[in-house]
KOLDO-989850 format. One line per 3 residues: number of its first residue (from 1); for each residue x, y, z of C-alpha. Coordinates in steps of 0.02 Angstrom, whole numbers. Layout:
NUM> X,Y,Z | ...
This chain:
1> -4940,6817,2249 | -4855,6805,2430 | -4858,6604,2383
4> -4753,6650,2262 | -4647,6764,2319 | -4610,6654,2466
7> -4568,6505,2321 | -4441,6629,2227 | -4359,6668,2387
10> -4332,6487,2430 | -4252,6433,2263 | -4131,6599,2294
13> -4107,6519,2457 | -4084,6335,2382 | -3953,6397,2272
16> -3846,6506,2428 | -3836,6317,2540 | -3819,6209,2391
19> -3666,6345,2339 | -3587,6326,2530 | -3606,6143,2538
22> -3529,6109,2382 | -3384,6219,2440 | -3349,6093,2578
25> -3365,5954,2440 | -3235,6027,2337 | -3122,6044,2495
28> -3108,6225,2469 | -3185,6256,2642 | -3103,6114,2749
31> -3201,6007,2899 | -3066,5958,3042 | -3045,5794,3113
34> -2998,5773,3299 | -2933,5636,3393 | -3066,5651,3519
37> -3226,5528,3477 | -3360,5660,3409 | -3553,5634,3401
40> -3674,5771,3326 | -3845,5782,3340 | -3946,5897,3244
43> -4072,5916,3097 | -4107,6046,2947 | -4286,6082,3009
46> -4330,6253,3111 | -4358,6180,3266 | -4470,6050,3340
49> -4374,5882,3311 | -4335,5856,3489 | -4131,5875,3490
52> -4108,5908,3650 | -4191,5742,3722 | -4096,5657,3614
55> -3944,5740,3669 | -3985,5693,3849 | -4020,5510,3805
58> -3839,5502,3743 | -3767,5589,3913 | -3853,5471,4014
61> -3791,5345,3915 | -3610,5371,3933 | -3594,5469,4069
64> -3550,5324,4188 | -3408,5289,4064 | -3307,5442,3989
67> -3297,5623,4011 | -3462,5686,3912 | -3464,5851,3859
70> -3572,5941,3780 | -3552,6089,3650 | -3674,6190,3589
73> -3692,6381,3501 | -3797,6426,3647 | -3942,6508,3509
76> -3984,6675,3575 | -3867,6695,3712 | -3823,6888,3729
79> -3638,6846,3759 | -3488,6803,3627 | -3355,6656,3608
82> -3323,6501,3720 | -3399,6502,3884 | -3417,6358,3995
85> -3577,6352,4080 | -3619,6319,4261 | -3757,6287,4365
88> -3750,6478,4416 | -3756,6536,4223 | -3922,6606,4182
91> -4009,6612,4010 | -3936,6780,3928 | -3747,6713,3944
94> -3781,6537,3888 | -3941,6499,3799 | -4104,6398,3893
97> -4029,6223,3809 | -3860,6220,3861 | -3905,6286,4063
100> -4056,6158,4030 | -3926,6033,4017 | -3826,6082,4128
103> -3934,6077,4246 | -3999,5898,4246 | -3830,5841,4214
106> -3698,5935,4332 | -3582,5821,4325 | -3516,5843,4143
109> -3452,5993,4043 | -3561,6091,3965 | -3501,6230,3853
112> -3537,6354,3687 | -3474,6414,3551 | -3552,6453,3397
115> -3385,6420,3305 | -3369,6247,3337 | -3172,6198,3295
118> -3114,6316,3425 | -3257,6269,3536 | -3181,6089,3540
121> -3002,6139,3554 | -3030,6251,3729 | -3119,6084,3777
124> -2954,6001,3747 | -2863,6121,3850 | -2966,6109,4016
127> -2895,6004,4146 | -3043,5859,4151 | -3038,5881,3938
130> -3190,5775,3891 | -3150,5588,3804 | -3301,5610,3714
133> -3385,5784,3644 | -3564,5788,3583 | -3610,5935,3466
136> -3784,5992,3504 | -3866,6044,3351 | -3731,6043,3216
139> -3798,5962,3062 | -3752,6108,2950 | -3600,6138,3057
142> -3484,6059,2902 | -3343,6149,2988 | -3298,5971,3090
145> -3302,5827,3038 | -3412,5702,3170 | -3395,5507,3185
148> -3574,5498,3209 | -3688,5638,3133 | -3838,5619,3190
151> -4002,5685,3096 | -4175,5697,3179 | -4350,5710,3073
154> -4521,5732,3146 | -4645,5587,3106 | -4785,5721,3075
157> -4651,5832,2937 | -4542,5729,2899 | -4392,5819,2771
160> -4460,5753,2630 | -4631,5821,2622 | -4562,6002,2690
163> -4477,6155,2578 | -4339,6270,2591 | -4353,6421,2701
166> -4442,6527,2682 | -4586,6472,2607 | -4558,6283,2702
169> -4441,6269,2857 | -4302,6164,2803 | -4151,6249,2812
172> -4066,6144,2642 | -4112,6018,2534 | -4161,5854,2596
175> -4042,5782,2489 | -3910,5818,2620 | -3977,5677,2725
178> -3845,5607,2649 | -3713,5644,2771 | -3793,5555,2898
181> -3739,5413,2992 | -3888,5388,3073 | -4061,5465,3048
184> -4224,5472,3192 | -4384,5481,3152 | -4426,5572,3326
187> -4578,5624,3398 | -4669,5436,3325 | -4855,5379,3404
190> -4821,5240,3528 | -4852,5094,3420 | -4794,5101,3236
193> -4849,4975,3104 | -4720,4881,3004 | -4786,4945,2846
196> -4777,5136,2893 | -4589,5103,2956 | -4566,5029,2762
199> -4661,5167,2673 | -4523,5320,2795 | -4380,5210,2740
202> -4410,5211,2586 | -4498,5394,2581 | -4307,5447,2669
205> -4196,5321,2528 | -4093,5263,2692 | -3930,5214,2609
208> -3819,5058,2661 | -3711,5145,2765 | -3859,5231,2868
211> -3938,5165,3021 | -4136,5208,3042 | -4216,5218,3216
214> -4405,5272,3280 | -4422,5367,3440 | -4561,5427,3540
217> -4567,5572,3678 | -4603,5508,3845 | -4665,5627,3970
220> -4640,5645,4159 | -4751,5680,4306 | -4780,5874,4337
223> -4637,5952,4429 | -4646,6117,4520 | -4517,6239,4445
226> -4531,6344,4602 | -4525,6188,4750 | -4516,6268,4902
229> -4673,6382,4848 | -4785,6212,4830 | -4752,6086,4997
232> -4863,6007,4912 | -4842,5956,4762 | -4965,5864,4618
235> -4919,5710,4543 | -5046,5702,4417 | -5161,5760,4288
238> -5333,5757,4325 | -5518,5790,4271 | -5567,5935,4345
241> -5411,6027,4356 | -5394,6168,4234 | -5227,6190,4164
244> -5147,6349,4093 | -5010,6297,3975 | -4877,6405,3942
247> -4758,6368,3805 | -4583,6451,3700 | -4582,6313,3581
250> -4554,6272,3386 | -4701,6155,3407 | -4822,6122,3579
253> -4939,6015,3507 | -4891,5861,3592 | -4860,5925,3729
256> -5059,5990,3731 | -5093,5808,3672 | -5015,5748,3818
259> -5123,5865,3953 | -5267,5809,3865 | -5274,5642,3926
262> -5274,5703,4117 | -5378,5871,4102 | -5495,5939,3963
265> -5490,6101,4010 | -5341,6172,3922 | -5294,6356,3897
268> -5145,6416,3785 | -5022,6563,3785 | -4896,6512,3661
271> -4736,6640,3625 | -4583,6617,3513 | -4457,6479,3491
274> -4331,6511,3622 | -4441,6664,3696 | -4348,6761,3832
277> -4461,6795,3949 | -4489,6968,4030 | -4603,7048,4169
280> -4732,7107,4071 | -4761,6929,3992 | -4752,6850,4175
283> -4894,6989,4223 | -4999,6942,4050 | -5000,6786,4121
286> -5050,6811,4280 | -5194,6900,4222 | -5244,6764,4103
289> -5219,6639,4259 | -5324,6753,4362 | -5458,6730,4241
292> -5460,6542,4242 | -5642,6496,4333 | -5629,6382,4504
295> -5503,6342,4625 | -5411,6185,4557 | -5305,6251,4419
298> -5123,6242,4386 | -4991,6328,4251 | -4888,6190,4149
301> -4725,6253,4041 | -4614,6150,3968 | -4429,6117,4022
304> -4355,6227,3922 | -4473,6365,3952 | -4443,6330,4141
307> -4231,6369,4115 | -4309,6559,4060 | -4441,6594,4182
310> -4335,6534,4340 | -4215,6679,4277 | -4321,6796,4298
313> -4300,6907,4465 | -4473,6933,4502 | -4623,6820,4474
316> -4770,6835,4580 | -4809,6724,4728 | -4969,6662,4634
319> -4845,6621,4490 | -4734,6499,4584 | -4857,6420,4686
322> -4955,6360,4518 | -4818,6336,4408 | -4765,6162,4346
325> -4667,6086,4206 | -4670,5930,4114 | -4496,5839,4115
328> -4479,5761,3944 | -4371,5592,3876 | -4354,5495,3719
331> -4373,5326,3701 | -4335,5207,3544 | -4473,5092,3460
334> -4498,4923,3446 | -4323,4882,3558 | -4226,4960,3449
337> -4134,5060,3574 | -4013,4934,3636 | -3958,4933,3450
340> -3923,5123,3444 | -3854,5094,3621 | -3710,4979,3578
343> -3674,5075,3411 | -3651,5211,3502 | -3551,5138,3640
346> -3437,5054,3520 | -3384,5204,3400 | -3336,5310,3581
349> -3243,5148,3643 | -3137,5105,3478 | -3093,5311,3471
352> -3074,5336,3627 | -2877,5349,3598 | -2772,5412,3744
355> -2927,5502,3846 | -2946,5432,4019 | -3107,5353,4094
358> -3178,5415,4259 | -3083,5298,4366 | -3175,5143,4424
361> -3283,5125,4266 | -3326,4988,4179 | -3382,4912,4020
364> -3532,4805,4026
């Protein structure tokens, strides 16, 4: 009965989006345009397909060349309109993805605003303004009009074999692939046969105007979140070493996968999607940590999970002399990056119109 409750409720659903959407086809809610090259990235999944990695790999890919910014809704921020964030920003006023960014990346602008138009115009009025503006997850976000919209799918779910919320956790119809310009499979095993790339192709109907890529998640070496609490830092996973992982994640199962192939002994406390993290969680796990048998044992979060935590005012000395996350990259399959590369670098260099360049740069 809940089975089909949760059906009925997704058809009601189905017909709200489909009613919206076609309200942008019919051009009687408009999409703006702007001068300014635009790329979004996004998907119409809950969560999990890796968007801001990908996000990242386009920074560092033009960031040597134009004035990246970066523009996002900065999902469950406690604050209200634009806001530009800084290195000094903490969670509550910006979201952990945007500061994440932010972050690695200090050099560009980083900003949010969940309404996206006037997001982009105060972009346009700061002094640096941006010659290129990436929207981080905007897929649904018909309100502008990208040159490149981006859609990401998870090799283990992709769109096609998922539902409308609630009873699946796509957010519309897959059908609406169709506005992309380019669809990822993300999140892809390290080698992928030529028959299983023909069977997603065709399984996603990529159209002639769409571009189709495979990427994997590449992981980094353990980093301490907390670096002057460990001089000495480890490098690597090991046998022996028992590993509390600690994750605010759509999905942590590859990131478990990943652990597994340095230690065995693996224990989980897993909390929302975009979990704020408070002092009685940080003292829940403690007291799981405490519990962990032996010497040799560590805490691994993730890096977006680490933006929260190192908010936090207090966390116990234990806490930040065991606590580790696991920087995280994409990377395209079977060379197919240098294709997505030069697509990319093309559509920002024939739009660029009258932006400037950092000075000095150069094409290759």
């Amino acid at each position: 009965m809940k089975y089909i409750f949760l059906k009925l409720l997704s058809i009601f659903y189905g017909i709200i989006v489909s009613f919206r959407n076609e309200l942008f086809n019919l051009h009687i809610l408009s999409s703006k345009e702007f001068d300014v090259p635009v790329i979004s990235v996004g998907n119409i999944t809950v969560g999990g397909t890796g968007k801001t990695p990908h996000t990242e790999y386009i920074v560092r890919l033009l960031k040597s060349k134009f004035k990246v910014a970066v523009l996002s809704r900065g999902y469950k921020r406690k604050t209200r309109g634009f806001f530009l964030v800084e290195p000094s920003s903490n969670v509550r006023q910006v979201g952990d993805e945007p500061l994440q960014i932010k972050l690695k990346f200090k050099e560009i602008v980083v900003a949010v605003d969940a309404n996206r138009v006037r997001g982009i115009n105060k972009l346009l009025e700061i002094q640096e303004k941006p010659s290129v503006i990436l929207l981080d997850d905007a897929f649904q976000h018909q309100y502008v009009t990208p040159g490149i919209n981006i859609l990401l799918t998870d090799y283990n779910h992709l769109i096609t074999k998922d539902s409308l919320l609630p009873y699946g956790r796509l957010r519309e119809s897959p059908a609406n692939k169709s506005r992309a310009t380019i669809i990822i499979v993300t999140k892809c095993p390290a080698e992928i046969k030529p028959i299983d790339e023909r069977i997603i192709t065709k399984e996603l109907e990529i159209r002639p105007y769409q571009n189709l890529y495979f990427s994997q998640i590449k992981y980094g070496i353990p980093t301490p979140v907390f670096p002057a609490d460990i001089p000495k830092p480890i490098t690597e996973l090991t046998e022996g070493l028992s590993v509390l992982m600690v994750t605010g994640i759509a999905n942590p199962a590859s990131l478990k996968e990943y652990i597994r192939h340095g230690s065995h002994d693996i224990h989980e406390m897993r909390f929302p999607d975009h979990h704020l993290f408070t002092s009685k969680d940080i003292e829940n796990i403690k007291h799981k940590f405490d519990l962990l048998s032996g010497r040799n044992k560590i805490l691994i979060t993730t890096e977006k999970d680490m933006v929260r935590i190192r908010d936090l005012k207090s966390v116990p000395d234990l806490i930040r002399a065991s606590l580790y996350f696991i920087p995280v990259e994409i990377g395209f399959l079977n060379n197919a990056g240098k294709d997505f590369d030069r697509k990319i670098l093309s559509y920002v260099k024939e739009n660029k119109g009258n932006f400037n360049f950092y000075s000095g740069s150069k094409w290759a």
